[in-house]
C-alpha positions in Angstrom: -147.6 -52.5 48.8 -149.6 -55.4 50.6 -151.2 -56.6 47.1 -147.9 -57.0 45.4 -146.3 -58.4 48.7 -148.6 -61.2 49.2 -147.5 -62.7 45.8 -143.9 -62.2 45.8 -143.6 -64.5 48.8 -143.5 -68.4 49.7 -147.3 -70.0 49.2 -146.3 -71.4 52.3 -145.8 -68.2 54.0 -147.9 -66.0 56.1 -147.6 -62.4 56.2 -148.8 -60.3 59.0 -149.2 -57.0 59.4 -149.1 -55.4 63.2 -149.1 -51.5 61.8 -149.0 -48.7 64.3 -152.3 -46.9 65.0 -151.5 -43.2 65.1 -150.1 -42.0 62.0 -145.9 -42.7 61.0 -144.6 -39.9 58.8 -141.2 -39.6 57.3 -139.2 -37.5 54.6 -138.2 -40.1 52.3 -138.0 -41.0 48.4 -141.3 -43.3 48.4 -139.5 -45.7 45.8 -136.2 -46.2 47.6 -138.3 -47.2 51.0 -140.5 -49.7 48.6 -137.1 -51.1 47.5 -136.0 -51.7 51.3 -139.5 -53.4 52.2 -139.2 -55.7 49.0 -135.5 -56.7 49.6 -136.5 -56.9 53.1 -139.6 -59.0 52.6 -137.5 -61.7 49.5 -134.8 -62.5 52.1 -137.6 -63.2 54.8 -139.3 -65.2 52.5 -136.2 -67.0 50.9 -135.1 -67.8 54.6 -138.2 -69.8 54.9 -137.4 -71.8 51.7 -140.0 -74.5 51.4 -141.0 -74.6 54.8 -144.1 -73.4 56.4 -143.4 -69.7 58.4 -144.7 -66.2 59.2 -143.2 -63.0 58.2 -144.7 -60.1 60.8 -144.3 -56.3 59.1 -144.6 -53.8 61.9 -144.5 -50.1 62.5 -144.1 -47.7 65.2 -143.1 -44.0 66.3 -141.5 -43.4 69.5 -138.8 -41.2 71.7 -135.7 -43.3 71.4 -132.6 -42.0 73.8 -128.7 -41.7 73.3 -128.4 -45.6 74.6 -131.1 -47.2 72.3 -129.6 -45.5 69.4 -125.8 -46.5 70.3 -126.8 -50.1 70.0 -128.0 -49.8 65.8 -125.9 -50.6 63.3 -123.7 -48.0 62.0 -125.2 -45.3 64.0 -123.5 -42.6 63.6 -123.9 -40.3 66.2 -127.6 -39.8 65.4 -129.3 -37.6 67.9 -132.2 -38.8 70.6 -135.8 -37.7 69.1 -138.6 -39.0 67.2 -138.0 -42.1 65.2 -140.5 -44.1 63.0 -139.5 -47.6 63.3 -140.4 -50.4 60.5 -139.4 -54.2 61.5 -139.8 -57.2 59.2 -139.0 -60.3 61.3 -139.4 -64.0 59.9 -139.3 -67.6 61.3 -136.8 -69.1 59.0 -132.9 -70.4 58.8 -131.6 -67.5 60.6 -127.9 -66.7 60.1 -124.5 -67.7 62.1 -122.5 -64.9 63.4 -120.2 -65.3 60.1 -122.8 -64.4 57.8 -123.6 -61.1 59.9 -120.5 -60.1 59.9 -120.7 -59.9 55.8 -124.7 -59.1 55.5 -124.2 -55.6 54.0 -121.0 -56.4 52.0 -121.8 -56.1 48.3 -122.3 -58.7 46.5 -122.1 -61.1 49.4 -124.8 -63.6 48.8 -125.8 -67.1 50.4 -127.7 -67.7 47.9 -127.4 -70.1 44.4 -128.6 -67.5 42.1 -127.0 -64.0 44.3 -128.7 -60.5 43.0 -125.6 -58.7 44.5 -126.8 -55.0 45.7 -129.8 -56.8 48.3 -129.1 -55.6 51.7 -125.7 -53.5 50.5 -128.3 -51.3 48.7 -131.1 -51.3 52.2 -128.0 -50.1 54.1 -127.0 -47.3 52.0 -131.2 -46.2 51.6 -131.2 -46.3 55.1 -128.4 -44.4 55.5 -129.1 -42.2 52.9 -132.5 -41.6 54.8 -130.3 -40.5 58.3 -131.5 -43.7 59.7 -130.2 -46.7 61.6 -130.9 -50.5 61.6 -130.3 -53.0 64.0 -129.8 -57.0 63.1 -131.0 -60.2 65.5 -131.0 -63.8 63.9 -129.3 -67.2 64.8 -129.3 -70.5 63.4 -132.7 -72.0 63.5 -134.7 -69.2 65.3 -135.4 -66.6 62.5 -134.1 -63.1 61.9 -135.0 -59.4 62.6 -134.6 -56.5 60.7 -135.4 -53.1 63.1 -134.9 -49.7 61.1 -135.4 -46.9 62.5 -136.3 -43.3 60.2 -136.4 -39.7 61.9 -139.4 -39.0 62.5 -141.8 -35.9 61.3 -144.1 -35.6 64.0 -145.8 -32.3 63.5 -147.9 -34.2 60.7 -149.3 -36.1 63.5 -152.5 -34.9 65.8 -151.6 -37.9 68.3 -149.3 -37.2 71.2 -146.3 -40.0 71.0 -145.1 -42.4 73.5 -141.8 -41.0 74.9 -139.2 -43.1 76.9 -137.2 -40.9 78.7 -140.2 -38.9 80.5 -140.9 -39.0 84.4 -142.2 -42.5 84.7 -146.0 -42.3 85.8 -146.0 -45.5 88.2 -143.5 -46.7 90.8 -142.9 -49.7 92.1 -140.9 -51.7 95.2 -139.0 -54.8 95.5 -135.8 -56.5 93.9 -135.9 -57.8 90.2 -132.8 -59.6 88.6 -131.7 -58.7 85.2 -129.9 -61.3 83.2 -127.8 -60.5 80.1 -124.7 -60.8 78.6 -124.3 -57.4 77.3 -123.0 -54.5 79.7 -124.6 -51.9 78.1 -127.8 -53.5 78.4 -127.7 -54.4 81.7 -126.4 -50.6 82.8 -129.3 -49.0 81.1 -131.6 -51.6 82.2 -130.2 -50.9 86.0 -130.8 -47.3 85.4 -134.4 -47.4 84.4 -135.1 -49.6 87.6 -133.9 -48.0 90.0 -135.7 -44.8 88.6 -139.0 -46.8 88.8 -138.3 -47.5 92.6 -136.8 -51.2 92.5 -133.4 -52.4 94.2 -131.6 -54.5 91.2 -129.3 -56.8 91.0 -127.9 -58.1 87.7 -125.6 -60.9 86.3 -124.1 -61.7 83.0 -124.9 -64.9 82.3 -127.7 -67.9 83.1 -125.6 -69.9 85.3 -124.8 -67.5 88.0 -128.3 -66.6 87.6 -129.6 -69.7 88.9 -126.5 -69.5 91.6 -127.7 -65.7 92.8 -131.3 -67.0 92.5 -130.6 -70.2 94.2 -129.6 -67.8 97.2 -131.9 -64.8 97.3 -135.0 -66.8 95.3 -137.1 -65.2 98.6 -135.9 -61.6 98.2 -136.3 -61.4 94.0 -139.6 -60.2 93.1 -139.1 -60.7 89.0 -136.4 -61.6 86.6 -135.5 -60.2 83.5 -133.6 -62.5 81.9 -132.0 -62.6 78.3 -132.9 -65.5 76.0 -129.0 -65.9 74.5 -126.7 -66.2 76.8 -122.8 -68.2 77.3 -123.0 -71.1 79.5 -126.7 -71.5 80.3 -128.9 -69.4 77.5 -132.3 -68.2 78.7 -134.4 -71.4 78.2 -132.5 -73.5 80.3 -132.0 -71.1 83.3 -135.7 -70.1 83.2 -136.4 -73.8 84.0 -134.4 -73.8 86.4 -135.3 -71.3 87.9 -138.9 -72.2 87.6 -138.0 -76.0 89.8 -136.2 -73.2 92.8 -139.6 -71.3 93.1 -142.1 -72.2 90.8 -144.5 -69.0 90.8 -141.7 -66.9 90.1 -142.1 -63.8 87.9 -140.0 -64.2 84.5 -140.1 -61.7 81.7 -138.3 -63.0 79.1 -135.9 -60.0 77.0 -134.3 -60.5 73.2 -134.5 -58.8 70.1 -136.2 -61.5 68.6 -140.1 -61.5 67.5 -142.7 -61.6 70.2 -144.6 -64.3 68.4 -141.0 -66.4 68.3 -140.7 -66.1 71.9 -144.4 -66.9 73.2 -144.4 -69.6 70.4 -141.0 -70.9 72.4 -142.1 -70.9 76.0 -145.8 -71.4 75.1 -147.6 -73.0 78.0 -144.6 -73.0 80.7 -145.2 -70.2 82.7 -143.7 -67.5 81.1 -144.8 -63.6 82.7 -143.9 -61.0 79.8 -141.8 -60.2 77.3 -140.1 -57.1 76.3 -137.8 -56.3 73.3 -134.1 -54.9 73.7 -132.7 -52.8 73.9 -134.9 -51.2 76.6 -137.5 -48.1 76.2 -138.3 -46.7 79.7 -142.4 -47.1 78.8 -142.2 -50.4 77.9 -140.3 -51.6 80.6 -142.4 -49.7 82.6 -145.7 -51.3 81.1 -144.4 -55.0 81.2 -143.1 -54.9 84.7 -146.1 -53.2 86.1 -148.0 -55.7 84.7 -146.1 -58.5 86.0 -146.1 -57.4 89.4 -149.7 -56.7 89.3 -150.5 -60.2 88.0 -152.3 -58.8 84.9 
């Protein structure tokens, strides 16, 4: 669909492609998934309007578990497994926590000129598919769109990435995580401690600086979320930063990782790593940050 992509979008956009390198397979009605790329695509391209921006088209195939799953929209009960996973994430308007609330209603439109069924009809294709989606955007820092499709993996001669195997590298030490959502920072606990690390974790980025304030000599790393009540993520990791200024940060939102590095470009920033957590990934970015890679 690239050819027919690059023209239906702003002139002022950019369109990048970060496609998976073993092969993605899935059971699906070819036209219906064209449909949720194009609606997909429009809405990225429309929430850029007349400004300059990127729109990033990814893919992926992966072991998700029970807790990544129970954090998509409208997942409904979906087993733990192979899942291909195709995200469209853009740098435009974003949307308020109203106009998530209504995304999938039909006919529900911000726009002028509305053409209804949008992302009512994604929801139901994706649905329709077995599959789940997951939304991130606010005001002013873009939106992503995660969907993830069961995968058919017998199609495929490469052996996947799986997160909930017996991790391959341990580590030591004490690493703060920093989030405002429970679930996150239970399964996040969990993974740690399985990798060897004492954790201790906090809900939001002012008694993050308070516990880091205290124990800046014991904590190896942080993980710490970008949106957060009271202090978000920007403002506690420069805080954090004047305490102890060498310290490890690894910066964790659902957001694009161009968005992020573009945001904390040049001020010390040590990884980032989408939510919710995979096992591998966590594993990966923390071993690397430890290991000063």
């Amino acid at each position: 669909m690239s050819h027919i992509l690059d023209v239906s979008i702003s002139k002022k956009s950019i369109l990048k492609y970060d496609l998976s390198d073993v092969p993605v397979t899935i059971m699906a009605d070819a036209t219906q998934i064209r449909q949720v790329i194009m609606n997909l695509i429009m809405n990225a391209s429309e929430a850029l309007s007349d400004n300059s921006g990127i729109i990033s088209i990814s893919t992926g195939l992966a072991h998700y578990d029970s807790s990544y799953l129970f954090e998509m929209y409208m997942d409904e009960n979906l087993q733990e497994g192979m899942y291909a996973c195709l995200e469209v994430t853009d740098t435009g308007c974003g949307m308020d926590s109203e106009t998530k609330e209504k995304l999938f209603d039909p006919f529900f439109t911000t726009k002028i000129a509305g053409r209804g069924l949008g992302l009512s009809a994604v929801l139901g294709i994706v649905r329709g598919h077995k599959g789940v989606l997951r939304v991130n955007s606010e005001p002013g820092k873009g939106t992503t769109f995660r969907i993830l499709f069961p995968a058919i993996v017998e199609f495929s001669e490469h052996e996947p990435e799986e997160i909930d195997k017996k991790p391959e590298w341990y580590g030591h030490g004490t690493i703060l995580i920093v989030d405002d959502e429970e679930t996150v920072r239970a399964v996040g606990r969990h993974m740690l401690e399985r990798l060897g690390f004492t954790v201790i974790t906090t809900e939001d980025g002012l008694k993050a600086v308070e516990i880091f304030r205290k124990k800046y000599d014991e904590i190896d790393c942080v993980l710490l979320d970008l949106t957060m009540p009271h202090m978000d993520g920007e403002e506690a990791f420069r805080e954090m930063r004047r305490i102890k200024s060498d310290i490890r940060i690894i910066m964790s939102s659902g957001y694009s990782k161009q968005e992020i590095f573009r945001r904390f470009a040049g001020k010390g920033m040590t990884g980032f790593i989408h939510k919710p957590y995979v096992m591998n990934e966590l594993q990966k970015v923390i071993r690397e940050a430890l290991e000063g890679k």
